[in-house]
N, CA, C, O and CB atoms as a CASP TS submission, in Angstrom:
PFRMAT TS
TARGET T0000
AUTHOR 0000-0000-0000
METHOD Language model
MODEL 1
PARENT N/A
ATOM      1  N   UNK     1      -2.989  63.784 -17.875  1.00  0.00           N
ATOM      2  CA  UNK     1      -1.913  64.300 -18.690  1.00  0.00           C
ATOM      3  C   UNK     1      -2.357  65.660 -19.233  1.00  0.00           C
ATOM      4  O   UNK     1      -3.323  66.016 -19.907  1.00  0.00           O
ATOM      5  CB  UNK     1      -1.544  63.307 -19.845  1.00  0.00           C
ATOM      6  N   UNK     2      -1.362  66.259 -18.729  1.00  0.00           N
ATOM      7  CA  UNK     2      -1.852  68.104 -19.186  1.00  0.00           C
ATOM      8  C   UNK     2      -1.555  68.587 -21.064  1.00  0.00           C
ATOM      9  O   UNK     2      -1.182  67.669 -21.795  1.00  0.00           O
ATOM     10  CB  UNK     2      -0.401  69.506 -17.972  1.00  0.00           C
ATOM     11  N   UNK     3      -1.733  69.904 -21.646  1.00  0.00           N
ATOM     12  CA  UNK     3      -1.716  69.427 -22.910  1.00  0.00           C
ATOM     13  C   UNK     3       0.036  69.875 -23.018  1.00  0.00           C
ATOM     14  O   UNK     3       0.501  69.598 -24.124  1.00  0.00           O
ATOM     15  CB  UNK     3      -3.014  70.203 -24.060  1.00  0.00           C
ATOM     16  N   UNK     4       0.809  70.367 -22.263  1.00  0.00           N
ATOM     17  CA  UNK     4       1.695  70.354 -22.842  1.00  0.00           C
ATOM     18  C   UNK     4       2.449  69.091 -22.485  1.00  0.00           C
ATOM     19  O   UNK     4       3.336  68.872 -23.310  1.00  0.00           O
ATOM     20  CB  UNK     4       2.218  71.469 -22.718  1.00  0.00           C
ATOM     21  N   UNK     5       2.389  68.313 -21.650  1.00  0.00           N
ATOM     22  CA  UNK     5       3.012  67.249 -21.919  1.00  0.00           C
ATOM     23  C   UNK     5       2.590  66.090 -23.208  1.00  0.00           C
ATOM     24  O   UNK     5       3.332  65.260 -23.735  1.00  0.00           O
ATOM     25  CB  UNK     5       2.978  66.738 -20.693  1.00  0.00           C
ATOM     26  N   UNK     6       1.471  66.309 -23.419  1.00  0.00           N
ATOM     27  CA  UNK     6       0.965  65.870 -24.338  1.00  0.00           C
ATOM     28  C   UNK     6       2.052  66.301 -25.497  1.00  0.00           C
ATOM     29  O   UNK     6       2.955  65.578 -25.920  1.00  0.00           O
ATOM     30  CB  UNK     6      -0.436  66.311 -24.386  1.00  0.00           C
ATOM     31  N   UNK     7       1.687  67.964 -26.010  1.00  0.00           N
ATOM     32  CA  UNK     7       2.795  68.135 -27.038  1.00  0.00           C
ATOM     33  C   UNK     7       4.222  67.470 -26.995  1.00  0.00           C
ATOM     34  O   UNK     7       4.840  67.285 -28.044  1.00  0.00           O
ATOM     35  CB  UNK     7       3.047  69.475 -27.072  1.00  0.00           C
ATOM     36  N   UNK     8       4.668  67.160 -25.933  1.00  0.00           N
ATOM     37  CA  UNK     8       6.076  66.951 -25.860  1.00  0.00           C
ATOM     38  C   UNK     8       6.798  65.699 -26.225  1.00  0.00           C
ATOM     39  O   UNK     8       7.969  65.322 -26.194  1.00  0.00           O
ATOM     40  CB  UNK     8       6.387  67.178 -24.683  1.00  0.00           C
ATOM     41  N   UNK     9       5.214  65.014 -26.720  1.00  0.00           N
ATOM     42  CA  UNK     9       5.434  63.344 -26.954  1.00  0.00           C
ATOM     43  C   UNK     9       5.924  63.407 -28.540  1.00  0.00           C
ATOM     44  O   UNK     9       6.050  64.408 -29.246  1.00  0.00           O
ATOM     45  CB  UNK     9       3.742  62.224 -26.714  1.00  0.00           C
ATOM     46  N   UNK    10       6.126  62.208 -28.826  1.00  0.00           N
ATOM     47  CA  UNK    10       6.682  61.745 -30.028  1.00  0.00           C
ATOM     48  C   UNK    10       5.461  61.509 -31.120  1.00  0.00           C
ATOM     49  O   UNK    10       4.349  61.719 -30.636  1.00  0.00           O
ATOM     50  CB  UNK    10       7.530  60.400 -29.714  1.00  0.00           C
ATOM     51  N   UNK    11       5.468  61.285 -31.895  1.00  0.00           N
ATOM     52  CA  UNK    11       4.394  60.567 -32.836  1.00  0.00           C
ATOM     53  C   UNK    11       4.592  59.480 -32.433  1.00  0.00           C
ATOM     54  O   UNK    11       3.443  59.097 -32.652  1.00  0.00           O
ATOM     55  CB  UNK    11       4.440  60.603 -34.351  1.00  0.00           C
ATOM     56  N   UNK    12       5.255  58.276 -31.857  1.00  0.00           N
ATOM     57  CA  UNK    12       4.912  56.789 -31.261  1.00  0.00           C
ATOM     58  C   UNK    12       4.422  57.081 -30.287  1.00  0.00           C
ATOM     59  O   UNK    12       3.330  56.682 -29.882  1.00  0.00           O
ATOM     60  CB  UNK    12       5.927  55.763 -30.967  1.00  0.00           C
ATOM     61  N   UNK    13       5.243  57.913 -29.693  1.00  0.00           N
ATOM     62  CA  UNK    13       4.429  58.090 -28.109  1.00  0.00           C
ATOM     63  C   UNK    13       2.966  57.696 -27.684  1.00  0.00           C
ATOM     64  O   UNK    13       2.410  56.867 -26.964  1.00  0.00           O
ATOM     65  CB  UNK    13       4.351  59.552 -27.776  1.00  0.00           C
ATOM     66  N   UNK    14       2.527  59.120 -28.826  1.00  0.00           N
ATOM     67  CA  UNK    14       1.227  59.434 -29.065  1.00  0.00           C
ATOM     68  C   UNK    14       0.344  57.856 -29.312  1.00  0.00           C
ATOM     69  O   UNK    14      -0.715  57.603 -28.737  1.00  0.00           O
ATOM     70  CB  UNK    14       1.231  60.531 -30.424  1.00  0.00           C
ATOM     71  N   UNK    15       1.009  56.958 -30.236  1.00  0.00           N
ATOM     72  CA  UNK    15      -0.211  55.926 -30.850  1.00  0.00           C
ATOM     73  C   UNK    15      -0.009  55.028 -29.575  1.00  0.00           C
ATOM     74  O   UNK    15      -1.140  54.754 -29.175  1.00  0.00           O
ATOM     75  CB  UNK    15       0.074  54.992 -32.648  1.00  0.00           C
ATOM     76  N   UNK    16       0.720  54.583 -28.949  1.00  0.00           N
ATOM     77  CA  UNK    16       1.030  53.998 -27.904  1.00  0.00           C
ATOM     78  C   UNK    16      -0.183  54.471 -26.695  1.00  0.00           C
ATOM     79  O   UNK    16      -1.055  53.668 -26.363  1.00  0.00           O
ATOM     80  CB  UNK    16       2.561  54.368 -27.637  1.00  0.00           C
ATOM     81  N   UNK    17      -0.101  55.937 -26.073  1.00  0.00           N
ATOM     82  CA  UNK    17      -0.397  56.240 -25.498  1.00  0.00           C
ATOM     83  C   UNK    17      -2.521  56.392 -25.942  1.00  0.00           C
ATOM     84  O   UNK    17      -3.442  56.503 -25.133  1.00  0.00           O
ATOM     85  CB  UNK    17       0.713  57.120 -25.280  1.00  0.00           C
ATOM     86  N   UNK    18      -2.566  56.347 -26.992  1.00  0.00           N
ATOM     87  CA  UNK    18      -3.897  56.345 -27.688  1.00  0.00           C
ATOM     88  C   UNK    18      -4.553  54.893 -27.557  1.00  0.00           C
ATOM     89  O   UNK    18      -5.686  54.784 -27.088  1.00  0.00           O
ATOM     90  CB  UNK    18      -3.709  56.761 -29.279  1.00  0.00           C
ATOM     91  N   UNK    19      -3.817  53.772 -27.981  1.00  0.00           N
ATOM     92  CA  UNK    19      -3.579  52.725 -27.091  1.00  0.00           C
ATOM     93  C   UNK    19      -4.391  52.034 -25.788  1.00  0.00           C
ATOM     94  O   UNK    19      -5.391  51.369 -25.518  1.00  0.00           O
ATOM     95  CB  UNK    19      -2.568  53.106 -26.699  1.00  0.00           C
ATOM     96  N   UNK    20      -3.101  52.751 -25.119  1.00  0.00           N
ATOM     97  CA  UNK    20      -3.510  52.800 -23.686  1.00  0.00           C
ATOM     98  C   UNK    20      -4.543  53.418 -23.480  1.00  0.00           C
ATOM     99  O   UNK    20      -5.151  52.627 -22.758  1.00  0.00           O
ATOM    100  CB  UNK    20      -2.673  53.306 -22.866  1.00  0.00           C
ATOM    101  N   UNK    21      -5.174  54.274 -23.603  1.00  0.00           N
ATOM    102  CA  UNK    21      -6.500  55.043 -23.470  1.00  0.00           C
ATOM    103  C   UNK    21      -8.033  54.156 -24.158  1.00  0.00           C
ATOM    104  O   UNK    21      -9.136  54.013 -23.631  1.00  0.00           O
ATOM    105  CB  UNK    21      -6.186  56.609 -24.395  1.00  0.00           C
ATOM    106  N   UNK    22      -7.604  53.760 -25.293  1.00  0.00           N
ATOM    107  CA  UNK    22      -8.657  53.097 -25.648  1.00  0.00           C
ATOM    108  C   UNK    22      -9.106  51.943 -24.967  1.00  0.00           C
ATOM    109  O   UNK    22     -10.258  51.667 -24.632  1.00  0.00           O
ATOM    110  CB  UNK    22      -8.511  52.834 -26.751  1.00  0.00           C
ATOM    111  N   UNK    23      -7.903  51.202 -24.776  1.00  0.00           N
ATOM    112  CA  UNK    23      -8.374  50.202 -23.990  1.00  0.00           C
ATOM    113  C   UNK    23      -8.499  50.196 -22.593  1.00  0.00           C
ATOM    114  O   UNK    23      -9.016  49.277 -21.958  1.00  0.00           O
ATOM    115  CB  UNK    23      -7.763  49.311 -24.228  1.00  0.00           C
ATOM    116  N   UNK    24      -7.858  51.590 -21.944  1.00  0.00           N
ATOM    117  CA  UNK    24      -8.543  51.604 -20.419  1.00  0.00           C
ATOM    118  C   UNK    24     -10.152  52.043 -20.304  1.00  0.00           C
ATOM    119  O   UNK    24     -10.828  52.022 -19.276  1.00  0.00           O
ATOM    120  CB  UNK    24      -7.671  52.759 -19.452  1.00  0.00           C
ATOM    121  N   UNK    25     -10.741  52.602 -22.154  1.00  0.00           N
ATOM    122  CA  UNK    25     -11.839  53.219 -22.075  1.00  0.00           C
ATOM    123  C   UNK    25     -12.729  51.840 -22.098  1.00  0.00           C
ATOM    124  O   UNK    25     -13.717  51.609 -21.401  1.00  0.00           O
ATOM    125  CB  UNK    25     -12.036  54.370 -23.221  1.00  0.00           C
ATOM    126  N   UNK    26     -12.124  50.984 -23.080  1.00  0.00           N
ATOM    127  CA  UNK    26     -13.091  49.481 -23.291  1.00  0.00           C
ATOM    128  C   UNK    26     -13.266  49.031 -21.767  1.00  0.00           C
ATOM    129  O   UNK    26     -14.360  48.778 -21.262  1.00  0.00           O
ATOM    130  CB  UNK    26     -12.157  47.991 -24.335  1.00  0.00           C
ATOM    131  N   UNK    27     -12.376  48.985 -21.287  1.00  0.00           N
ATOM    132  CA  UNK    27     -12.883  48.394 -19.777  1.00  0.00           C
ATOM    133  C   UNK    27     -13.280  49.186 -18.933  1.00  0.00           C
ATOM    134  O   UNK    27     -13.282  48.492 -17.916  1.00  0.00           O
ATOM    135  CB  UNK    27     -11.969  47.729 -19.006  1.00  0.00           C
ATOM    136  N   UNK    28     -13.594  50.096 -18.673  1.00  0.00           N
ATOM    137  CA  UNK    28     -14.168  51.353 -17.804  1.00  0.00           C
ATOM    138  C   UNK    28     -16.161  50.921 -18.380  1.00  0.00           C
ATOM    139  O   UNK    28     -17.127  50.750 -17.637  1.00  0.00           O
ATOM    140  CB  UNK    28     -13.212  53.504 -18.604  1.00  0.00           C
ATOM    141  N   UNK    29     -16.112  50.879 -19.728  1.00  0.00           N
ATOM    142  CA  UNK    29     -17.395  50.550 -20.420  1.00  0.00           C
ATOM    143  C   UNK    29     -17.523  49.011 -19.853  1.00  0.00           C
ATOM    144  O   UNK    29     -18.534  48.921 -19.156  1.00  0.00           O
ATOM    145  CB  UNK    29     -17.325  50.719 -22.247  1.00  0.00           C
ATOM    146  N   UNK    30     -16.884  47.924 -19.934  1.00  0.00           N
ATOM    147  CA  UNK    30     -17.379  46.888 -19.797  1.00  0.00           C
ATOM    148  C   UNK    30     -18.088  46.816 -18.433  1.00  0.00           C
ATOM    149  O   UNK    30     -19.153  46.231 -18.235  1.00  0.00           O
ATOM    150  CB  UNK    30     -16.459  46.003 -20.050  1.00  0.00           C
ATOM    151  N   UNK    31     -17.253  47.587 -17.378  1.00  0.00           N
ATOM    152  CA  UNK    31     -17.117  47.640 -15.746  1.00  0.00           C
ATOM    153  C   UNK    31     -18.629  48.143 -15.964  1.00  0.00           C
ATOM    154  O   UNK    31     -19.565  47.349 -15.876  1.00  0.00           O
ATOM    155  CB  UNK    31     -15.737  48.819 -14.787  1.00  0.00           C
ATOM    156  N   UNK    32     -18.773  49.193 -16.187  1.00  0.00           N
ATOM    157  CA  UNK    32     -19.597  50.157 -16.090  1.00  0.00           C
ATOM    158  C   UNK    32     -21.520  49.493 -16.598  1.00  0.00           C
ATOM    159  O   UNK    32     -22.552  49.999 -16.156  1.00  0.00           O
ATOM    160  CB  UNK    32     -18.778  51.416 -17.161  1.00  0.00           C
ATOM    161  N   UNK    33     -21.473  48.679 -17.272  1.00  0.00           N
ATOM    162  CA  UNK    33     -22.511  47.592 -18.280  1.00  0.00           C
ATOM    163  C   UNK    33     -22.641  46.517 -17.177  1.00  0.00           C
ATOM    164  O   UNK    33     -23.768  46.024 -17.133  1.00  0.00           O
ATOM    165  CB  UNK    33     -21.702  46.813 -20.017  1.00  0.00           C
ATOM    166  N   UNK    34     -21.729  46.020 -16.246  1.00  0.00           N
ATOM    167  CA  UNK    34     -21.747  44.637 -15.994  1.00  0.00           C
ATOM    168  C   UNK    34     -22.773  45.364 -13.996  1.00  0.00           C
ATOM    169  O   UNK    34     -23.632  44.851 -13.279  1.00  0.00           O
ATOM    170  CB  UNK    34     -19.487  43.587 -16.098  1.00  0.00           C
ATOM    171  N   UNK    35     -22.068  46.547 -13.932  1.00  0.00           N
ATOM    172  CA  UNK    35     -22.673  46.835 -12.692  1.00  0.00           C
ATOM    173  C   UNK    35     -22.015  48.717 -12.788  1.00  0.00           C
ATOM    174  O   UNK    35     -20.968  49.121 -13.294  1.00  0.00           O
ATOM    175  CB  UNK    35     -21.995  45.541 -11.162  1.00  0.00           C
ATOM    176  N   UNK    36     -23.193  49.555 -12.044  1.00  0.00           N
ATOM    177  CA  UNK    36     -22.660  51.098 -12.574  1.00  0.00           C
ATOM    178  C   UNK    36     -21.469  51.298 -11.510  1.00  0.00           C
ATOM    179  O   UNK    36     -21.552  51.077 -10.302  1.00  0.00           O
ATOM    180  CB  UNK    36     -24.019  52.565 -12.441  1.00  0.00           C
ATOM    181  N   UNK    37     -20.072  51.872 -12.384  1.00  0.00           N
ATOM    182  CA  UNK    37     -19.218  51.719 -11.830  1.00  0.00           C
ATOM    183  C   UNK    37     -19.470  53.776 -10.922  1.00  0.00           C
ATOM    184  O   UNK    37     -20.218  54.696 -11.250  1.00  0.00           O
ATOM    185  CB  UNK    37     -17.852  51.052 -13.006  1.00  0.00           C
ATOM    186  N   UNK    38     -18.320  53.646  -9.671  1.00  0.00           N
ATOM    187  CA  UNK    38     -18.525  54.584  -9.236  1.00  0.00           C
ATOM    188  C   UNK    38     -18.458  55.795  -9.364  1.00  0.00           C
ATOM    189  O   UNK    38     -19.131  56.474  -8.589  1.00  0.00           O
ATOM    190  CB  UNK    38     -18.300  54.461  -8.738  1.00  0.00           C
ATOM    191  N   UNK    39     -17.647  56.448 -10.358  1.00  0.00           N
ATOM    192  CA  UNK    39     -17.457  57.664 -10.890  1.00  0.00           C
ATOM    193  C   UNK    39     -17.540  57.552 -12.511  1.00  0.00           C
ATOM    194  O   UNK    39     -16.646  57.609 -13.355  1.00  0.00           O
ATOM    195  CB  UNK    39     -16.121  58.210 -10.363  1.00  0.00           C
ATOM    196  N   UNK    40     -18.705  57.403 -12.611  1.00  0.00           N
ATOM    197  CA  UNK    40     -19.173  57.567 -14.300  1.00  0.00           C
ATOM    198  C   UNK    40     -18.717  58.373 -15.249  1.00  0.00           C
ATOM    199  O   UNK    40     -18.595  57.840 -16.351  1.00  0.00           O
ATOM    200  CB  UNK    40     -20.387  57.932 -14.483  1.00  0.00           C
ATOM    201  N   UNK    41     -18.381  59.673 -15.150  1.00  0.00           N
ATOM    202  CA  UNK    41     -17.540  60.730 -15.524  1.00  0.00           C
ATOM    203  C   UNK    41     -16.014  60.273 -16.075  1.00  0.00           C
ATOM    204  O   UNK    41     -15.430  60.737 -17.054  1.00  0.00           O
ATOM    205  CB  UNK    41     -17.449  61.642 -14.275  1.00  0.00           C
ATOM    206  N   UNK    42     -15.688  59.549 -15.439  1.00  0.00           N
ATOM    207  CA  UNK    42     -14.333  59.023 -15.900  1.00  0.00           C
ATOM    208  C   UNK    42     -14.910  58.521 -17.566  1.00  0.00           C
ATOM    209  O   UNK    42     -14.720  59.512 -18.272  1.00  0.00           O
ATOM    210  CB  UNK    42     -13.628  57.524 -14.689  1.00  0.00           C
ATOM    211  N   UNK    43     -15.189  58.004 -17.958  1.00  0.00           N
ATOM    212  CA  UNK    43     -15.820  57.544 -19.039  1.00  0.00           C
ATOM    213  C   UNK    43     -15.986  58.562 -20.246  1.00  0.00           C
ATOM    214  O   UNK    43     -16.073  58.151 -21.403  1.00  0.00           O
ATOM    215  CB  UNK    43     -17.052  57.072 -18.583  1.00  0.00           C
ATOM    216  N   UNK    44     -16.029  60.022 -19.893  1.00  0.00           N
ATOM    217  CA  UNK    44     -16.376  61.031 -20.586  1.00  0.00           C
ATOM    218  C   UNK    44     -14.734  61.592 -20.520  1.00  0.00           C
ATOM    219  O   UNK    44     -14.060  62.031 -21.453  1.00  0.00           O
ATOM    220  CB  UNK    44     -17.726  61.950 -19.936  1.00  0.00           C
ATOM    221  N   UNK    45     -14.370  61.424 -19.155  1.00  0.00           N
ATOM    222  CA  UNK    45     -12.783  62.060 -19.033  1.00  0.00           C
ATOM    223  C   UNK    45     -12.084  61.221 -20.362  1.00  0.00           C
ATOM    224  O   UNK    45     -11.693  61.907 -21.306  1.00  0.00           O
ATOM    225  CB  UNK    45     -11.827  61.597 -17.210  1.00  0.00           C
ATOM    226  N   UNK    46     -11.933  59.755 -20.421  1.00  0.00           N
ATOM    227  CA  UNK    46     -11.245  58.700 -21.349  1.00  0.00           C
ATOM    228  C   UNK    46     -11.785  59.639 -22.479  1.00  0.00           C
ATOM    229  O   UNK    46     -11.027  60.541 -22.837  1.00  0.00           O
ATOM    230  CB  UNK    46     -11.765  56.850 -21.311  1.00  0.00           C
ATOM    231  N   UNK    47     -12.905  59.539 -23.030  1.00  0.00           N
ATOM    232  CA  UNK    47     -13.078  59.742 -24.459  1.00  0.00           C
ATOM    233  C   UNK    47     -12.072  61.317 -24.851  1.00  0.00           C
ATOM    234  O   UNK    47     -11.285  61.526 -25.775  1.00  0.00           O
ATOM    235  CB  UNK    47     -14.987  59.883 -24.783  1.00  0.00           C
ATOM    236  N   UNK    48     -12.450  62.069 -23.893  1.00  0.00           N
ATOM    237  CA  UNK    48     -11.694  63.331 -23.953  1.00  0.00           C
ATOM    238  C   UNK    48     -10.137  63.611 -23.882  1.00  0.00           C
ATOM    239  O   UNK    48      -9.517  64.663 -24.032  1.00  0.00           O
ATOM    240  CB  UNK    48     -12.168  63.982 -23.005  1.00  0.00           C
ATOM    241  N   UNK    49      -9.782  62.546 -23.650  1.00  0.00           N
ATOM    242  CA  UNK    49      -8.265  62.269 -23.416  1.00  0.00           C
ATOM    243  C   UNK    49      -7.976  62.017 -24.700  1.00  0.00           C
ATOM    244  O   UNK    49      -7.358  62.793 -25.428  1.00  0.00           O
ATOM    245  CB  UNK    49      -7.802  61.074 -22.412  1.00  0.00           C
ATOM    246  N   UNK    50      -8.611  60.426 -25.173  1.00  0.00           N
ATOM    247  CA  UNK    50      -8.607  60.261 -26.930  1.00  0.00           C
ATOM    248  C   UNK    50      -8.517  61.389 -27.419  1.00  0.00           C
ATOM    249  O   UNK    50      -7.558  61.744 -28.105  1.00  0.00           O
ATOM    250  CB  UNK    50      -9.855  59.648 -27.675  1.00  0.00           C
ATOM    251  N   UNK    51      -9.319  61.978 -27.188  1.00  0.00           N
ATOM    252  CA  UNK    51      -9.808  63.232 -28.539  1.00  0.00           C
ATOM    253  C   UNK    51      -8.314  64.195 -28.531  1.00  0.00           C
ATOM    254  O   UNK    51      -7.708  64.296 -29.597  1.00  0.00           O
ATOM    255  CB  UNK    51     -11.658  64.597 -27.946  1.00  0.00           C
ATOM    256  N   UNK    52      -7.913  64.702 -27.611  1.00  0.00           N
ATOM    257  CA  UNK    52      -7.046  65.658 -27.307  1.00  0.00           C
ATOM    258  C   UNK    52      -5.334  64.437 -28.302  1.00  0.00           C
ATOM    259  O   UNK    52      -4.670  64.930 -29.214  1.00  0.00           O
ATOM    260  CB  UNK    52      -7.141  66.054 -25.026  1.00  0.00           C
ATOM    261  N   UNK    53      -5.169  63.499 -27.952  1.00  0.00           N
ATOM    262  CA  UNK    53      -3.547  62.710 -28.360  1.00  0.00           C
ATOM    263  C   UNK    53      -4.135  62.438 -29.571  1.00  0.00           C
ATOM    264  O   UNK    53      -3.218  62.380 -30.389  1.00  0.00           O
ATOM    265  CB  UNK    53      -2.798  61.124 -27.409  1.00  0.00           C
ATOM    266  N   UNK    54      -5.377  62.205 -30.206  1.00  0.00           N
ATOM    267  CA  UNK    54      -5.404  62.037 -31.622  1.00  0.00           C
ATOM    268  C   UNK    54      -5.610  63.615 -32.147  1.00  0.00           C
ATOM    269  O   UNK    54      -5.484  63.876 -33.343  1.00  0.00           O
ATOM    270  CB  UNK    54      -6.662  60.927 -32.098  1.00  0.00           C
ATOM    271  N   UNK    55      -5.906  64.548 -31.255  1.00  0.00           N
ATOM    272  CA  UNK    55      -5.396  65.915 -32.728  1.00  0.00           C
ATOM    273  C   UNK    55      -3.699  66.324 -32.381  1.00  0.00           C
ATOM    274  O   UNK    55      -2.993  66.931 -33.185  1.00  0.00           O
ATOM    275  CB  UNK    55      -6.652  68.031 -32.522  1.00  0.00           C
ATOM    276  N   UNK    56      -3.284  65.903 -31.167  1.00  0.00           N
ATOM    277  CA  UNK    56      -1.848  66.453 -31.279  1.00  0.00           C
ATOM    278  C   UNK    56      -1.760  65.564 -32.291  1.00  0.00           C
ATOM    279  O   UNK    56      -2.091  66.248 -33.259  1.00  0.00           O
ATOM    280  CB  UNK    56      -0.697  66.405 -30.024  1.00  0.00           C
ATOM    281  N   UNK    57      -1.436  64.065 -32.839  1.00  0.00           N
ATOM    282  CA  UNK    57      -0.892  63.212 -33.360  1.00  0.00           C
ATOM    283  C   UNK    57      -1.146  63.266 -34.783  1.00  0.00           C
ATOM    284  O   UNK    57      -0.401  62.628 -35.527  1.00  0.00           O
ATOM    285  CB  UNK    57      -1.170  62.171 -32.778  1.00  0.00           C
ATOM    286  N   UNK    58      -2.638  64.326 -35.525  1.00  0.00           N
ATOM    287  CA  UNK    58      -2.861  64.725 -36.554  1.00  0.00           C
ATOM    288  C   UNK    58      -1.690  66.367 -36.943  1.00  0.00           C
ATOM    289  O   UNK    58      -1.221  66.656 -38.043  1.00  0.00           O
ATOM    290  CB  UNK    58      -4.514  64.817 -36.443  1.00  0.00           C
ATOM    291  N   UNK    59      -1.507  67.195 -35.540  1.00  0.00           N
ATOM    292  CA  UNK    59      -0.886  68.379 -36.001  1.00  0.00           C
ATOM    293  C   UNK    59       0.323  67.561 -36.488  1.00  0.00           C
ATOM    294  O   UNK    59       0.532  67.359 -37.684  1.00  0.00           O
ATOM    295  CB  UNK    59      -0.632  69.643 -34.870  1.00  0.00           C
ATOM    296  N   UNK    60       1.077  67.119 -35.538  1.00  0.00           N
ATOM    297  CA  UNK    60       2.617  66.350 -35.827  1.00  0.00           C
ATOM    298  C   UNK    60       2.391  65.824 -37.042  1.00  0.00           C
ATOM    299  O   UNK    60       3.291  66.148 -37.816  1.00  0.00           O
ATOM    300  CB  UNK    60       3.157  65.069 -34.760  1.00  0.00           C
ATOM    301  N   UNK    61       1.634  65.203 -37.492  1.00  0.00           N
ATOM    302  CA  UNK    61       1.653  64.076 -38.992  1.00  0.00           C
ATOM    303  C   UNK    61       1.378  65.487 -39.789  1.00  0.00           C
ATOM    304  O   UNK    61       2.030  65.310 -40.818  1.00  0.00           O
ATOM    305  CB  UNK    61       0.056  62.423 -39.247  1.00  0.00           C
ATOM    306  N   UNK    62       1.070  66.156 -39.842  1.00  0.00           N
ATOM    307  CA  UNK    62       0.687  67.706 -40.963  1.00  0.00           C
ATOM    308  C   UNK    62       1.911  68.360 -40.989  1.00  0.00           C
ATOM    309  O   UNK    62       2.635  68.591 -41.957  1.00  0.00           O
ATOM    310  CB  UNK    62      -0.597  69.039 -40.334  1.00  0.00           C
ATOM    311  N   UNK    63       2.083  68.670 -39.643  1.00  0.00           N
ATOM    312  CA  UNK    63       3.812  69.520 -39.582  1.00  0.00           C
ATOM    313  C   UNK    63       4.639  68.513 -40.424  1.00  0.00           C
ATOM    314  O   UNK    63       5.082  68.884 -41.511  1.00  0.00           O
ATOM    315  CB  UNK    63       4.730  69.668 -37.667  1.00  0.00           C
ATOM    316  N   UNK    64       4.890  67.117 -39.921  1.00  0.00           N
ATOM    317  CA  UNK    64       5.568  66.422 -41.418  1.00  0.00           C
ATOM    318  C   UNK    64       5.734  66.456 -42.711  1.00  0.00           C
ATOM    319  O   UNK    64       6.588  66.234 -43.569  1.00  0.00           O
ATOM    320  CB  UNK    64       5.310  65.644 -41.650  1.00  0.00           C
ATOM    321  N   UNK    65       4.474  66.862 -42.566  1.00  0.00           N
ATOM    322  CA  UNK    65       4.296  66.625 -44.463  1.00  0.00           C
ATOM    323  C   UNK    65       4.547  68.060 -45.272  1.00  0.00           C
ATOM    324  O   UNK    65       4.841  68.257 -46.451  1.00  0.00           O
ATOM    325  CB  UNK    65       2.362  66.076 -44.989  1.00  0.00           C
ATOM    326  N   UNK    66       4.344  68.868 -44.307  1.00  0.00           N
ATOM    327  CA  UNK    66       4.649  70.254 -44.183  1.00  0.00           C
ATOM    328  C   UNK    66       6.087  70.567 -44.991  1.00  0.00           C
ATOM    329  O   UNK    66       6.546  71.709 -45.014  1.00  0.00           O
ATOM    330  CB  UNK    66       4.721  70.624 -42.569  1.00  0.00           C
TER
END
C-alpha cells in the first residue's frame, strides 16, 4: 500500500487496516521462530507498514482536534 492511498483512508479504515498488519506481523514472527521463513525482510516490511498507518492515523486524529 503506497502512502497516498494510505492518506485516502478513513480513521476506521486506518485501525482496521493496523489490525490487519499486526496480526499478519504476529504470524510472519511465529512462522519465522517455528522454522526460518523464506524472505525474512517481510518482517521488517510489516513493522514498516505499522509505522507509516499509525502516523497517518495520529495526523487525522490532530487535524480533528484541530
Amino acid at each position: 500500500m503506497k502512502n497516498n492511498e494510505i492518506q485516502a483512508l478513513s480513521a476506521d479504515q486506518l485501525k482496521e487496516q493496523i489490525a490487519q498488519e499486526k496480526e499478519r506481523l504476529l504470524r510472519l514472527k511465529f512462522a519465522h521462530a517455528v522454522s526460518p521463513i523464506e524472505n525474512p525482510m517481510r518482517i521488517r516490511a510489516s513493522r514498516k507498514q505499522i509505522a507509516r498507518l499509525n502516523t497517518e492515523l495520529t495526523v487525522k486524529s490532530n487535524q480533528q482536534q484541530s
